[in-house]
BALOBA-1460 file (C-alpha; in Angstrom, 3 decimals):
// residues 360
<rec num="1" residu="x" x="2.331" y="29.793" z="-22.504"/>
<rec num="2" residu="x" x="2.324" y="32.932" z="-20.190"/>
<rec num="3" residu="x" x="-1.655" y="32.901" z="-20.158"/>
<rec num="4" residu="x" x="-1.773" y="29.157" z="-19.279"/>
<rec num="5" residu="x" x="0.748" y="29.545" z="-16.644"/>
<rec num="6" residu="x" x="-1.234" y="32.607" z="-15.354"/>
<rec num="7" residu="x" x="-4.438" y="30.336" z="-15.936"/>
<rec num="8" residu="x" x="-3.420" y="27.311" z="-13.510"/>
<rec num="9" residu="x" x="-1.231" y="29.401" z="-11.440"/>
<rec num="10" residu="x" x="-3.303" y="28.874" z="-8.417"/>
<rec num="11" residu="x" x="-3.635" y="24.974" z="-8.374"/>
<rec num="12" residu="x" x="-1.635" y="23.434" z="-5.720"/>
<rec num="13" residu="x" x="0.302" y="20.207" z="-6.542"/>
<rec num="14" residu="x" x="-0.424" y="17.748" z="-4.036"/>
<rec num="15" residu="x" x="2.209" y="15.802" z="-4.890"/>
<rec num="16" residu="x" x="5.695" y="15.643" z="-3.138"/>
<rec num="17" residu="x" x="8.335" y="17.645" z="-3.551"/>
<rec num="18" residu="x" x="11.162" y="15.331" z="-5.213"/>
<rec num="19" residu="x" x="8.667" y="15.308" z="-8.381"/>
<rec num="20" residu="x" x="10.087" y="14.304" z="-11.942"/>
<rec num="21" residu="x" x="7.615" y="16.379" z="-13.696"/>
<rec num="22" residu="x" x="6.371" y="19.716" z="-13.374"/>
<rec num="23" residu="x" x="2.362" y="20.061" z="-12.705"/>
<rec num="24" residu="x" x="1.363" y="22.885" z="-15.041"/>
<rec num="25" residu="x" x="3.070" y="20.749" z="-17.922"/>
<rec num="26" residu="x" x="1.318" y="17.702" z="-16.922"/>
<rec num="27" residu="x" x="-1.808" y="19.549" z="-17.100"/>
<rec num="28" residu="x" x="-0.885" y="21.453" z="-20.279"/>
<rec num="29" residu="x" x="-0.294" y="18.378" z="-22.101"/>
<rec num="30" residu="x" x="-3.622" y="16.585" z="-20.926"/>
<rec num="31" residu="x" x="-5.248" y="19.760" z="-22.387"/>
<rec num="32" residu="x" x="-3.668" y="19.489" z="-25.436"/>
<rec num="33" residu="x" x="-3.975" y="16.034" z="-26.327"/>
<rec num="34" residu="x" x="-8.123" y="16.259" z="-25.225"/>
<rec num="35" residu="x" x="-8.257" y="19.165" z="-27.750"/>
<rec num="36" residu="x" x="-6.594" y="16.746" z="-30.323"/>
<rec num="37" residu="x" x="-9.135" y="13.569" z="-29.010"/>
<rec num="38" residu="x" x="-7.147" y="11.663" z="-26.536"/>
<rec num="39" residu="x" x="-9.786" y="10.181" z="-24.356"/>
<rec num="40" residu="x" x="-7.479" y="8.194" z="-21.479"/>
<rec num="41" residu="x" x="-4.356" y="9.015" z="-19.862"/>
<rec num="42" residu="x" x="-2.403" y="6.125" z="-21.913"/>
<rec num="43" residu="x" x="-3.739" y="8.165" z="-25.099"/>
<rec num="44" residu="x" x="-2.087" y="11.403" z="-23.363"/>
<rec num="45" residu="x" x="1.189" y="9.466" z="-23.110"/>
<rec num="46" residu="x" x="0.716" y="8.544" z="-26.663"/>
<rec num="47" residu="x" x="0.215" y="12.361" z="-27.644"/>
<rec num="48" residu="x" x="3.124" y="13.572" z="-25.571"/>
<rec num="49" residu="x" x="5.549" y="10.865" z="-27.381"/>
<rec num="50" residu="x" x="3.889" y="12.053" z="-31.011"/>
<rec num="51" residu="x" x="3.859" y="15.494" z="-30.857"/>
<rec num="52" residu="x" x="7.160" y="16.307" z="-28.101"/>
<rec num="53" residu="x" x="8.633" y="18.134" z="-30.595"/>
<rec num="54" residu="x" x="5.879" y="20.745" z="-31.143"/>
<rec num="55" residu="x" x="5.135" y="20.595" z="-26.962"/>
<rec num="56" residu="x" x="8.676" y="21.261" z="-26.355"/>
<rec num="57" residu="x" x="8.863" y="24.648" z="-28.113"/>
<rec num="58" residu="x" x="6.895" y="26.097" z="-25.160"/>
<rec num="59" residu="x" x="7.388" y="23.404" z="-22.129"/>
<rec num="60" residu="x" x="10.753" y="23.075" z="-20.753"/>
<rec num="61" residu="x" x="10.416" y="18.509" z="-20.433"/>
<rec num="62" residu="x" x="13.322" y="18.331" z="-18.271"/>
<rec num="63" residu="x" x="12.333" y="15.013" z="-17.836"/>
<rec num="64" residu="x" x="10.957" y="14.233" z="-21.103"/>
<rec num="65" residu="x" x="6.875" y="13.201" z="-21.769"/>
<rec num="66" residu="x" x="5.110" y="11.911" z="-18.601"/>
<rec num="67" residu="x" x="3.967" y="7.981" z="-18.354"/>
<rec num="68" residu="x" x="0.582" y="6.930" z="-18.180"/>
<rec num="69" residu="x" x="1.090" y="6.475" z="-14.430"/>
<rec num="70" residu="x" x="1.680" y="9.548" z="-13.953"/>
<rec num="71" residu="x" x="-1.387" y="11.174" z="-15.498"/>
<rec num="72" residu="x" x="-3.182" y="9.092" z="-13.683"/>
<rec num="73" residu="x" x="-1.804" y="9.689" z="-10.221"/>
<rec num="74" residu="x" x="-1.568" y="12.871" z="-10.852"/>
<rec num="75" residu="x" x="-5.552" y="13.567" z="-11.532"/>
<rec num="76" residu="x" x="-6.338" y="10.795" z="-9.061"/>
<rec num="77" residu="x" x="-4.754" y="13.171" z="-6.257"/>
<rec num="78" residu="x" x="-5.641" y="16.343" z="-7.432"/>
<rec num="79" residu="x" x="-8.251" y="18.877" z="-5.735"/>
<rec num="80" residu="x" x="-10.601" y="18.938" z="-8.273"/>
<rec num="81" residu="x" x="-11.861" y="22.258" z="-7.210"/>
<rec num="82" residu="x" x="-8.834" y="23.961" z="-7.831"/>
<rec num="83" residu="x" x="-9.527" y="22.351" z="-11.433"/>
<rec num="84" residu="x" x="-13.120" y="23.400" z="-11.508"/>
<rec num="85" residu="x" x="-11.962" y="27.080" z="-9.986"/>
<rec num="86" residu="x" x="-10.198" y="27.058" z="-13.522"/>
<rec num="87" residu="x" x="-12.800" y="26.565" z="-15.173"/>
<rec num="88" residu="x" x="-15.297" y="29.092" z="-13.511"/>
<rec num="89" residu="x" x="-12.515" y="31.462" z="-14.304"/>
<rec num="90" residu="x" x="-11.934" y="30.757" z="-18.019"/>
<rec num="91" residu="x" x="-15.433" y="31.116" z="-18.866"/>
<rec num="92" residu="x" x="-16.240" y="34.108" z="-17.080"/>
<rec num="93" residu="x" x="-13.841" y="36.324" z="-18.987"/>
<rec num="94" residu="x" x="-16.323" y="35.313" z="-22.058"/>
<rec num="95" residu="x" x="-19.637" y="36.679" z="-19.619"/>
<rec num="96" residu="x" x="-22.110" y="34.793" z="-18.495"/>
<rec num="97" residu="x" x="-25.166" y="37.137" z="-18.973"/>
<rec num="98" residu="x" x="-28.731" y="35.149" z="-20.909"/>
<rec num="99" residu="x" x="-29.670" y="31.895" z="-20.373"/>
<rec num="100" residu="x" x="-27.765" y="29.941" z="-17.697"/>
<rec num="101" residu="x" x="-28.788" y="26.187" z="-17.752"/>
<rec num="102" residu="x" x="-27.950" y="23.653" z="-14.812"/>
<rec num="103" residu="x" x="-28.429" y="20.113" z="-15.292"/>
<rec num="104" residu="x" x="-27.247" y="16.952" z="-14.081"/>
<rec num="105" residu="x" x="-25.399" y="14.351" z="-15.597"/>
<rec num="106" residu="x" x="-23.998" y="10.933" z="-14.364"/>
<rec num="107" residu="x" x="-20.337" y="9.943" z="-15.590"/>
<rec num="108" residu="x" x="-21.637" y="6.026" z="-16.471"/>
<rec num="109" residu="x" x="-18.397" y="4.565" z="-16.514"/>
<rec num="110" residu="x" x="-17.305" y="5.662" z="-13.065"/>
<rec num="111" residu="x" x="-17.908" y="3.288" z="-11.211"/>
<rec num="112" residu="x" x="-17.093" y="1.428" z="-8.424"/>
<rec num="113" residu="x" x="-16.554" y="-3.098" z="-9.150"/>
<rec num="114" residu="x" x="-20.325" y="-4.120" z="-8.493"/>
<rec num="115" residu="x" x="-22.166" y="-0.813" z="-8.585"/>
<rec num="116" residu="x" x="-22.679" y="0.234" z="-12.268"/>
<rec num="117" residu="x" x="-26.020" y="1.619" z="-10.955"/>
<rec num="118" residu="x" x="-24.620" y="4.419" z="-8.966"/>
<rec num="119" residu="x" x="-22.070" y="6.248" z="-10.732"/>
<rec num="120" residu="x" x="-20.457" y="9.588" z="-10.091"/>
<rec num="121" residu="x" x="-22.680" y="12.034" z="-10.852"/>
<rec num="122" residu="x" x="-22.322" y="15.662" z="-11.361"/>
<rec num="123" residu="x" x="-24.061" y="18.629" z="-11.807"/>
<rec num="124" residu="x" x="-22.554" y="20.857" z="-14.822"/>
<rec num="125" residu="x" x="-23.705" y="24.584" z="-15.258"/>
<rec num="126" residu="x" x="-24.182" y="25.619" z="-19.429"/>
<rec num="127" residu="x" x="-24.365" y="29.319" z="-20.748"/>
<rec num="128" residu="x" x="-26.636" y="29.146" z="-23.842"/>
<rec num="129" residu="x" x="-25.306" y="32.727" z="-25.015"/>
<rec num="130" residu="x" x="-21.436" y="31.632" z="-25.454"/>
<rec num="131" residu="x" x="-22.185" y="28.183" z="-25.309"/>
<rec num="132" residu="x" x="-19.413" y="27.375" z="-22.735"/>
<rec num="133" residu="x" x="-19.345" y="25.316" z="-19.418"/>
<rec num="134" residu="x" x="-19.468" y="27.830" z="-16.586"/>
<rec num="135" residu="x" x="-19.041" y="24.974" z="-13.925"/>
<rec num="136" residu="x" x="-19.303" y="21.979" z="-12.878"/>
<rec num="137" residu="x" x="-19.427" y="20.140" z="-8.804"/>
<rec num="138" residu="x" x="-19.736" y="16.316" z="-8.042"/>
<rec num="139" residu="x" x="-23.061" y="15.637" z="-6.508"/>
<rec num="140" residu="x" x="-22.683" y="14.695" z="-2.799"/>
<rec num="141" residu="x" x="-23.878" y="11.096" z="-2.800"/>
<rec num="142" residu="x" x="-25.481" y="11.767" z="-6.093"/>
<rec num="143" residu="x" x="-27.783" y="14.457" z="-4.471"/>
<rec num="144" residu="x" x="-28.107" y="16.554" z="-7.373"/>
<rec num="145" residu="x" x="-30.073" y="19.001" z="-5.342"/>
<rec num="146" residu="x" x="-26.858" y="19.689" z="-3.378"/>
<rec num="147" residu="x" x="-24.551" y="19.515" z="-5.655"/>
<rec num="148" residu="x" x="-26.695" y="22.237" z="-7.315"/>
<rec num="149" residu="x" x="-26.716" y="24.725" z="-4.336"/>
<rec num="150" residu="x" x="-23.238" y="23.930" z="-4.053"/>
<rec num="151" residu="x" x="-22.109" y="25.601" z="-7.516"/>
<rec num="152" residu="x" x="-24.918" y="28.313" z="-7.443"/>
<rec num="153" residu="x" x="-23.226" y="29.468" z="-4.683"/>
<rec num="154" residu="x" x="-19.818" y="30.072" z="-6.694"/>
<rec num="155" residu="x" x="-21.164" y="31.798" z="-9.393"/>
<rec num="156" residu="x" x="-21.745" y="35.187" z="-10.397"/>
<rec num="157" residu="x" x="-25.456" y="35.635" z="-12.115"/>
<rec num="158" residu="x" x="-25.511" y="39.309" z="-12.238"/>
<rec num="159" residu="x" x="-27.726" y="39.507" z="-15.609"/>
<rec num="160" residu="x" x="-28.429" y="35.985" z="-16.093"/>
<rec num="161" residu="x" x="-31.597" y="34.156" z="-16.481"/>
<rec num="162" residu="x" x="-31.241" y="30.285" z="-14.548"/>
<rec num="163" residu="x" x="-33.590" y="27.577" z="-15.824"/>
<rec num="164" residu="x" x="-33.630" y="24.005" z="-14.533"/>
<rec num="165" residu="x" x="-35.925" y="21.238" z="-14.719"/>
<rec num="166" residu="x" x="-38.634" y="20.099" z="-12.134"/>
<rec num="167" residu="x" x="-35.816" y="18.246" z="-9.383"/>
<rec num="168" residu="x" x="-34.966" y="21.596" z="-8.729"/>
<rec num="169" residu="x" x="-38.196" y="23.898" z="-8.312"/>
<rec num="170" residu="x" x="-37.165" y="24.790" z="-4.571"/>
<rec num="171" residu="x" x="-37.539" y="27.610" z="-2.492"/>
<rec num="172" residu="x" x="-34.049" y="26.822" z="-1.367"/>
<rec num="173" residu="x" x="-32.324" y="26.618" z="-5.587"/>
<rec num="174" residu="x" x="-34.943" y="29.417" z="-5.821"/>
<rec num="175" residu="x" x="-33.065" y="31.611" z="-2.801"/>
<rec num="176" residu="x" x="-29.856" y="30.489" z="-4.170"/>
<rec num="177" residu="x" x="-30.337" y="31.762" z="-7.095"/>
<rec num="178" residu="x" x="-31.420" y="35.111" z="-6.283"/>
<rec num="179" residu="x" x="-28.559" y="35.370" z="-3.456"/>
<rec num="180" residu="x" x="-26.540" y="35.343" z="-6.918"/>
<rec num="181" residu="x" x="-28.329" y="38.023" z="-8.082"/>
<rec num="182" residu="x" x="-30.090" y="36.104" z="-11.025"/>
<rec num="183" residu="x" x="-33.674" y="35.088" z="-12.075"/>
<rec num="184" residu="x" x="-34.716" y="31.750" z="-12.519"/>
<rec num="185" residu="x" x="-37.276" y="30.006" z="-15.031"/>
<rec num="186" residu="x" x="-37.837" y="26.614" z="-12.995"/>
<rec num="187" residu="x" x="-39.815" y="23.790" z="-14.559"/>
<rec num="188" residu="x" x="-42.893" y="23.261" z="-12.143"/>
<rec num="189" residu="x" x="-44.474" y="19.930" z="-11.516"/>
<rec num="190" residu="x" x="-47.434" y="17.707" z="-9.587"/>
<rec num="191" residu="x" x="-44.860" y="16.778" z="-7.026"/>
<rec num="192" residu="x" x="-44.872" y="20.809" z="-5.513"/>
<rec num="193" residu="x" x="-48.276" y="20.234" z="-4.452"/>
<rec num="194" residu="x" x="-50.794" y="22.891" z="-3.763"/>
<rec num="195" residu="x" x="-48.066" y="25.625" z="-5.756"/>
<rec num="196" residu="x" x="-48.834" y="23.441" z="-8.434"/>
<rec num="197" residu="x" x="-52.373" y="23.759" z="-8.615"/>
<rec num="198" residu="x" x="-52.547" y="27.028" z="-7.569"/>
<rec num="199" residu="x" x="-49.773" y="27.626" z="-10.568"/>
<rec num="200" residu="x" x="-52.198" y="25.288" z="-13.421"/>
<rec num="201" residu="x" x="-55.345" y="27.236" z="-11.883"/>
<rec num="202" residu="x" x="-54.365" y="30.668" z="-12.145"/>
<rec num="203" residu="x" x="-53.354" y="29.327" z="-16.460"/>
<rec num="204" residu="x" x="-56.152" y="27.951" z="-17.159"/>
<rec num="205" residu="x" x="-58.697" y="30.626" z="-15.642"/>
<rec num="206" residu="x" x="-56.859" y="33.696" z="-16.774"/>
<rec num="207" residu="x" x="-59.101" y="35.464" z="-19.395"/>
<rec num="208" residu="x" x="-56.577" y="37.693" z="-21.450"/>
<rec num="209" residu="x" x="-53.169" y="36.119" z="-20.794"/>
<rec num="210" residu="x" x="-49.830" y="37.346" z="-22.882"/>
<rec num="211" residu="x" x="-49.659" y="35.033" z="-25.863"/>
<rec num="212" residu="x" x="-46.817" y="33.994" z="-27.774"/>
<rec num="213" residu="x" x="-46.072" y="31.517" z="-30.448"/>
<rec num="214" residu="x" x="-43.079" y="30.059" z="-32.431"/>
<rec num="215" residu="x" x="-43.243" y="28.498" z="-35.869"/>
<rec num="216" residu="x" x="-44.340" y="25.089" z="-36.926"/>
<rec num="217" residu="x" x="-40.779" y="23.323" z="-37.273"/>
<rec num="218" residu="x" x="-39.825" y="20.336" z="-38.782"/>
<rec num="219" residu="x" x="-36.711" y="18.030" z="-37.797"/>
<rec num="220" residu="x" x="-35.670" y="13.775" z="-37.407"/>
<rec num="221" residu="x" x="-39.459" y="12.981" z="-38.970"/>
<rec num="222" residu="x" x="-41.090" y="15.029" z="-36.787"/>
<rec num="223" residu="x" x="-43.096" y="17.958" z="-36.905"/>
<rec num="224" residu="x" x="-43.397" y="20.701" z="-33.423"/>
<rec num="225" residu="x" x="-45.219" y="23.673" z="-32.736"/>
<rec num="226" residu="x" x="-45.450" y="25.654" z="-29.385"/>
<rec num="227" residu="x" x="-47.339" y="28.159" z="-27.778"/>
<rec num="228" residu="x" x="-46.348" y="30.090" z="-24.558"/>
<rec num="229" residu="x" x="-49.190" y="32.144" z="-21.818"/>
<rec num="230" residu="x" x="-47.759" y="33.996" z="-19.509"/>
<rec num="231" residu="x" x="-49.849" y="35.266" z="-16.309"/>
<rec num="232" residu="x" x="-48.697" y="37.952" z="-13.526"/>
<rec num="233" residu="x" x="-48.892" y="36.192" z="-10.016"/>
<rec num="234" residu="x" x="-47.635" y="38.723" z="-7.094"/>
<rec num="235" residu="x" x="-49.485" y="36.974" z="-4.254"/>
<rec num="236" residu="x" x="-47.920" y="32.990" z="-4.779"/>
<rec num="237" residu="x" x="-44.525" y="33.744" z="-3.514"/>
<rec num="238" residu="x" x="-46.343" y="35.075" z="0.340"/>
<rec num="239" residu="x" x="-48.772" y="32.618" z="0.015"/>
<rec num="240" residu="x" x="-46.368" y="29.315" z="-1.064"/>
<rec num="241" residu="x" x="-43.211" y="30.518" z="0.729"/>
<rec num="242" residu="x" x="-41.500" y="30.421" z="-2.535"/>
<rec num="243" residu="x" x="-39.060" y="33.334" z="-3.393"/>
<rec num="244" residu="x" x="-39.551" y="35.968" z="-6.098"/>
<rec num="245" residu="x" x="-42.380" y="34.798" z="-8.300"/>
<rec num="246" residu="x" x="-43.139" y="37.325" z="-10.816"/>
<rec num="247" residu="x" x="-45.089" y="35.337" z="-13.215"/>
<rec num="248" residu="x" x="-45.760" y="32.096" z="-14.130"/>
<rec num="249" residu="x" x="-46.323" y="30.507" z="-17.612"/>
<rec num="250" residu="x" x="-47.192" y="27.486" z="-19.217"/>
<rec num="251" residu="x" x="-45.776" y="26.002" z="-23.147"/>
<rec num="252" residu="x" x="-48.334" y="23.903" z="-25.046"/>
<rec num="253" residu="x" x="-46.661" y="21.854" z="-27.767"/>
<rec num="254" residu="x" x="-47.934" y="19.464" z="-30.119"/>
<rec num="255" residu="x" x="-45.586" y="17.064" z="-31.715"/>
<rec num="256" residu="x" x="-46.345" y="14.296" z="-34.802"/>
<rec num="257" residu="x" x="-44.525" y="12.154" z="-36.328"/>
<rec num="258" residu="x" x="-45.467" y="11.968" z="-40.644"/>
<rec num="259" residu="x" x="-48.984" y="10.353" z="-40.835"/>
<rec num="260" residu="x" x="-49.804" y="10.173" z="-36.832"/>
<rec num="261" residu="x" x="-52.059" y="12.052" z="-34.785"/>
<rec num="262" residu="x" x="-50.119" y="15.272" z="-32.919"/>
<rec num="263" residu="x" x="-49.565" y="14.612" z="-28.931"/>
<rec num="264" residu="x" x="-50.440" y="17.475" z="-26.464"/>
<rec num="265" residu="x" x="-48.120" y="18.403" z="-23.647"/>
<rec num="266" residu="x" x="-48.251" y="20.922" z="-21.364"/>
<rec num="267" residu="x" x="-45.455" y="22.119" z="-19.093"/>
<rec num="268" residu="x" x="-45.827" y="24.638" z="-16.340"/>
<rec num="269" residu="x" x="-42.799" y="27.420" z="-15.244"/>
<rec num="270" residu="x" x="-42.383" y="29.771" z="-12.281"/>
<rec num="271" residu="x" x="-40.169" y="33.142" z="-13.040"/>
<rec num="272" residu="x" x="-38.823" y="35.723" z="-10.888"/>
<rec num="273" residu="x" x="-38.858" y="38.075" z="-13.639"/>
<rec num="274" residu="x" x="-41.670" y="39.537" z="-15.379"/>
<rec num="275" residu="x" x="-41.113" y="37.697" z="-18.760"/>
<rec num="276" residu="x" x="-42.717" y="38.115" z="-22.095"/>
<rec num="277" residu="x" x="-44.550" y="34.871" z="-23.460"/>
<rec num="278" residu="x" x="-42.088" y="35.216" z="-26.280"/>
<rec num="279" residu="x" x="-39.422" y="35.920" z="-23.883"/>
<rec num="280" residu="x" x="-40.141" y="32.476" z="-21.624"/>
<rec num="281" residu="x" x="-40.060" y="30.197" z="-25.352"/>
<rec num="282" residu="x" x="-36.953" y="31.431" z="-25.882"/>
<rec num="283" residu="x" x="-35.706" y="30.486" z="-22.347"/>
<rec num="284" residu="x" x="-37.174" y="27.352" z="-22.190"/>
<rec num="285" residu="x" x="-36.044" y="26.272" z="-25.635"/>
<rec num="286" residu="x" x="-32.523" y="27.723" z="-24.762"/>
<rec num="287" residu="x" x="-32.357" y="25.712" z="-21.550"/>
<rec num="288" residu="x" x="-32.082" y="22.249" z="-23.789"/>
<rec num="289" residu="x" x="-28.860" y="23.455" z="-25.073"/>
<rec num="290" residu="x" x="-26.786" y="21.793" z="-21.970"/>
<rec num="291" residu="x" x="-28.448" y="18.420" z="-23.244"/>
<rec num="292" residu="x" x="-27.455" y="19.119" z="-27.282"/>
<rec num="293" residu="x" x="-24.751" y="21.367" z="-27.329"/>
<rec num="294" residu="x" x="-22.827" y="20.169" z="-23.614"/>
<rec num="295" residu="x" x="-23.994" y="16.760" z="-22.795"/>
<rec num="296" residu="x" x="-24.350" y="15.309" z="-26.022"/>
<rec num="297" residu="x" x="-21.094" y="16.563" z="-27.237"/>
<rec num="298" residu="x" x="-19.339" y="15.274" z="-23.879"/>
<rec num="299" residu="x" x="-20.763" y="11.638" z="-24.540"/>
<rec num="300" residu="x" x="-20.090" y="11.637" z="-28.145"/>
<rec num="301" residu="x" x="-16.946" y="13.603" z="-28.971"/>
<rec num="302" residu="x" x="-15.008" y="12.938" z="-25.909"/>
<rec num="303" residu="x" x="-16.321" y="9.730" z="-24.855"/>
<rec num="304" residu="x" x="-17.759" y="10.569" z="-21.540"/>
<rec num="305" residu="x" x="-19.591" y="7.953" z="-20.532"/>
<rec num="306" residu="x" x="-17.087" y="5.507" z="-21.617"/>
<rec num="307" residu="x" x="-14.416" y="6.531" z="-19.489"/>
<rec num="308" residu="x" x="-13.427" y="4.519" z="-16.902"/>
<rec num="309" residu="x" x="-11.327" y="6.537" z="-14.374"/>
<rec num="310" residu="x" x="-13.074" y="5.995" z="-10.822"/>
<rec num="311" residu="x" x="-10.332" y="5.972" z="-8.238"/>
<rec num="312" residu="x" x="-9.527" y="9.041" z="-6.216"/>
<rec num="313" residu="x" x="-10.458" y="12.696" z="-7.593"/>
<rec num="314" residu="x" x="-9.752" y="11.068" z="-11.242"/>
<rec num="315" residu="x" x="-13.341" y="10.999" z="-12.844"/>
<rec num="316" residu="x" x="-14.048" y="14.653" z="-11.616"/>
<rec num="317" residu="x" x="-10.713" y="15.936" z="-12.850"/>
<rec num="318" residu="x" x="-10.470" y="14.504" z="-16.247"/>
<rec num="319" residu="x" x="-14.572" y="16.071" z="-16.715"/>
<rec num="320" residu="x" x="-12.969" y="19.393" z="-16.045"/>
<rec num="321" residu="x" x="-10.112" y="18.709" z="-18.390"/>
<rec num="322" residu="x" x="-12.831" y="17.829" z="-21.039"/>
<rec num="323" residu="x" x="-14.783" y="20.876" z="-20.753"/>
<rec num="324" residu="x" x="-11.889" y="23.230" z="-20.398"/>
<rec num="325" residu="x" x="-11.284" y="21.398" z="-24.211"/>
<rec num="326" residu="x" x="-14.964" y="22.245" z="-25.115"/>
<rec num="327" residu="x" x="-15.036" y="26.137" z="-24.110"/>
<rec num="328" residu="x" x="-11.447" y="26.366" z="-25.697"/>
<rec num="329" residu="x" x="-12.430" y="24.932" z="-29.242"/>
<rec num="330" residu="x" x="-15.897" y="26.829" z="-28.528"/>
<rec num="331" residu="x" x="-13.508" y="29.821" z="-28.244"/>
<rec num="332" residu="x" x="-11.262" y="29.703" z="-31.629"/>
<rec num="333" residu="x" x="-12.492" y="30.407" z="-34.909"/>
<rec num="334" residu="x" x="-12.911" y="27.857" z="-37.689"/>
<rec num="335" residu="x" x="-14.950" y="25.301" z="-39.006"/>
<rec num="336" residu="x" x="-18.220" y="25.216" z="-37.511"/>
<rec num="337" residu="x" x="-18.818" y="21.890" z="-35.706"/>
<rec num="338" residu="x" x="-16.460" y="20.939" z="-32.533"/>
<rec num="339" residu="x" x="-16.048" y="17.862" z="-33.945"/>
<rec num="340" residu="x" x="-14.450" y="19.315" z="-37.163"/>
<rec num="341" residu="x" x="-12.308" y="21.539" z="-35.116"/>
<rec num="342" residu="x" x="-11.007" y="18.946" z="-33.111"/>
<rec num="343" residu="x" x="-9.694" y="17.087" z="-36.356"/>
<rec num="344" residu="x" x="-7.937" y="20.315" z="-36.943"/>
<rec num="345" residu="x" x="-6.477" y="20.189" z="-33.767"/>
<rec num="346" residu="x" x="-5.487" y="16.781" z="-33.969"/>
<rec num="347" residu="x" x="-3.961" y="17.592" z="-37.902"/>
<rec num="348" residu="x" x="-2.576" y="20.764" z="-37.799"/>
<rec num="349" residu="x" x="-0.345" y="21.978" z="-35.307"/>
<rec num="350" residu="x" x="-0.859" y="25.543" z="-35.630"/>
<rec num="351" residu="x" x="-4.608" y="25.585" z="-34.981"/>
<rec num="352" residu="x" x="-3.652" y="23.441" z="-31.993"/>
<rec num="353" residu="x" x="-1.586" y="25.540" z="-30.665"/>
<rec num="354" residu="x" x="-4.187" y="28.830" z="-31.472"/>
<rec num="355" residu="x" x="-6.760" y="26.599" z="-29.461"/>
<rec num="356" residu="x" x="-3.863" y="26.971" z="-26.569"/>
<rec num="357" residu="x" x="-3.489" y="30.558" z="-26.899"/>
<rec num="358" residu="x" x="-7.211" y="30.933" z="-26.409"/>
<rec num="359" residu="x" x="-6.853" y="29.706" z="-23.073"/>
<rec num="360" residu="x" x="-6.948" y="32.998" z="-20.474"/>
C-alpha cells in the first residue's frame, strides 16, 4: 500500500473538502477491480461490496465501499493528466529503451447523443521491449497529429527507436522526436510529395543496397514473406527540410492465402539512424505490437470500445485506469496470456493483491 500511496501521491483531488471517501482509495479500488475485469463503475461498486473484506486489510473504508456515483463523479472531474503523469511514471521505472510505437486509437463508445462518428480519440504510446503503455493524451479535436506532439514532448527517448505510420511522417513529429533524444522509423507515403519520390527513386536505382530477409511464415491461412533494402541518403534531410535522415528503406512482402496468387506490397521508411536492413524488419514488424499486444487487448479484454463513459474527463480517465491494469498484469509473473492472468486476479486473492504490489 506504501508504493501505491507513493504512486498517486501527486494527484490532486478536485473534489471538495467535506468528502466521504478518500481519493487514493477510490482510485485503488478502480485499479483493483479492472485487474479482476470490472469494465464500468457500477461493476467497481460491485467489486468493492464482494471483495471489502480483502480491500479492507490495506484501506482504512471509514466510510465503507464507494457508490457507483461516486466513481463516476469522481473520474468525470478528475485531471486526467495527473492520471496519465501516473502512468508515464509507472512504466518508466521498467525503461523504455527499443522500439517505441505511437498510434492512435478512437474510444468508439464515447460519444456524444447524435455523434457516434466522432468519438474521443486518443493517441497511446507502446514500448515493444516491455510491452507496457508508456502514455497516452486525448487528441485535441481528434487531431492525432497534435495529440502526438503533445505526448512526445513528455517523454524521455534517450535510447529508443520511434516508429509511426504515414499520418505522422512530419518534419515537425520528426523534430519532436529528436528534441527527445530518439530516432524515428516513420512510414513514408505519396501524400509527402517530391520526398516521396525522391525516397522510391533513390530504392529503386541503388545498385548494391543492404539486403535483408526474414523467413517465409505461416499464420490464420495465410502465408508472408518479407524482404528489407536499406540505402544511405545524407543529402534528403537539406534538400526536403526534413530532420535527421540517415537512411531510408523500403519492405517488400508478398502475402497468399492457400491456393491464391501472392500480392506484392511495398512500403517505404525514413530513419534517423543508420539501420541495418535486418535491423529496420525488426522495427517495422515490432511497431504492430501497439495494434496486437495494446489495442487489441484494450478492445477485447477490457472492453474498450464498449464503454460508454463520455461526460467530463471520464472516458480519458477510466483509459488510463485500464492501461495502468495492462502494464501491472504485464508486470507480475504467471500464466502467460493477460487474459489468463486476469482470471487469476479475479479468483485468487493473493495474485491480486501481488498484481498491487507490482505497482511502483
Amino acid at each position: 500500500m506504501r508504493k501505491l500511496r507513493r504512486l498517486f501521491r501527486p494527484l490532486k483531488d478536485p473534489r471538495a473538502g467535506n468528502t466521504r471517501h478518500d481519493l487514493l482509495e477510490i482510485l485503488v479500488i478502480a485499479l483493483a477491480a479492472t485487474l479482476a475485469g470490472a469494465k464500468t463503475c457500477t461493476e467497481f461498486e460491485f467489486f468493492g461490496k464482494g471483495r471489502e473484506q480483502l480491500l479492507r486489510k490495506f484501506l482504512e473504508l471509514g466510510h465503507g465501499i464507494p457508490s457507483h456515483d461516486t466513481f463516476s463523479n469522481v473520474f468525470r472531474v478528475l485531471d486526467p493528466k495527473g492520471l496519465e503523469a501516473v502512468l508515464r511514471k509507472f512504466s518508466k521505472s521498467f525503461g523504455v529503451k527499443g522500439v517505441v510505437s505511437i498510434d492512435g486509437k478512437a474510444l468508439r463508445g464515447a460519444f456524444t447523443r447524435g455523434r457516434r462518428a466522432t468519438p474521443l480519440h486518443m493517441v497511446n504510446v507502446w514500448a515493444a521491449g516491455t510491452r507496457m503503455a508508456l502514455a497516452q493524451r486525448k487528441a485535441p479535436n481528434r487531431n492525432e497529429i497534435a495529440g502526438a506532439l503533445e505526448v512526445l514532448a513528455l517523454l524521455d527517448l534517450d535510447g529508443a527507436l520511434v516508429t509511426a505510420d504515414a499520418l505522422h511522417c512530419r518534419p515537425d513529429t520528426a523534430q519532436a522526436i529528436r528534441d527527445r533524444k530518439g530516432h524515428y522509423v516513420l512510414a513514408i507515403k505519396s501524400n509527402r510529395g517530391r520526398l516521396f519520390k525522391a525516397v522510391k527513386a533513390l530504392l529503386d536505382t541503388a545498385r548494391k543496397p543492404a539486403r535483408a530477409s526474414q523467413r517465409r511464415t505461416s499464420a490464420h491461412g495465410r502465408i508472408e514473406r518479407r524482404q528489407a533494402i536499406v540505402v544511405p541518403a545524407p543529402d534528403l534531410a537539406k534538400q526536403y527540410s526534413f530532420p535527421a535522415i540517415a537512411v531510408v528503406g523500403r519492405i517488400d512482402s508478398w502475402r497468399a492465402k492457400a491456393g491464391k496468387t501472392a500480392k506484392h506490397t511495398a512500403r517505404y521508411f525514413l530513419a534517423s539512424r543508420r539501420l541495418s536492413a535486418k535491423k529496420l524488419l525488426e522495427a517495422v514488424r515490432a511497431h504492430w505490437g501497439i495494434e496486437n499486444n495494446l489495442h487489441w487487448v484494450l478492445d477485447v479484454l477490457f472492453d474498450e470500445d464498449a464503454c460508454r463513459s463520455r461526460k467530463g474527463h471520464a472516458a480519458g480517465n477510466l483509459a488510463a485506469i485500464r492501461k495502468l491494469a495492462l502494464n501491472a498484469l504485464q508486470a507480475t509473473p504467471g500464466p502467460t496470456r493477460t487474459s489468463h492472468k486476469m482470471l487469476q486476479a479475479r479468483w485468487n486473492n493473493d495474485f491480486l493483491l501481488s498484481v498491487l504490489a507490482h505497482m511502483r
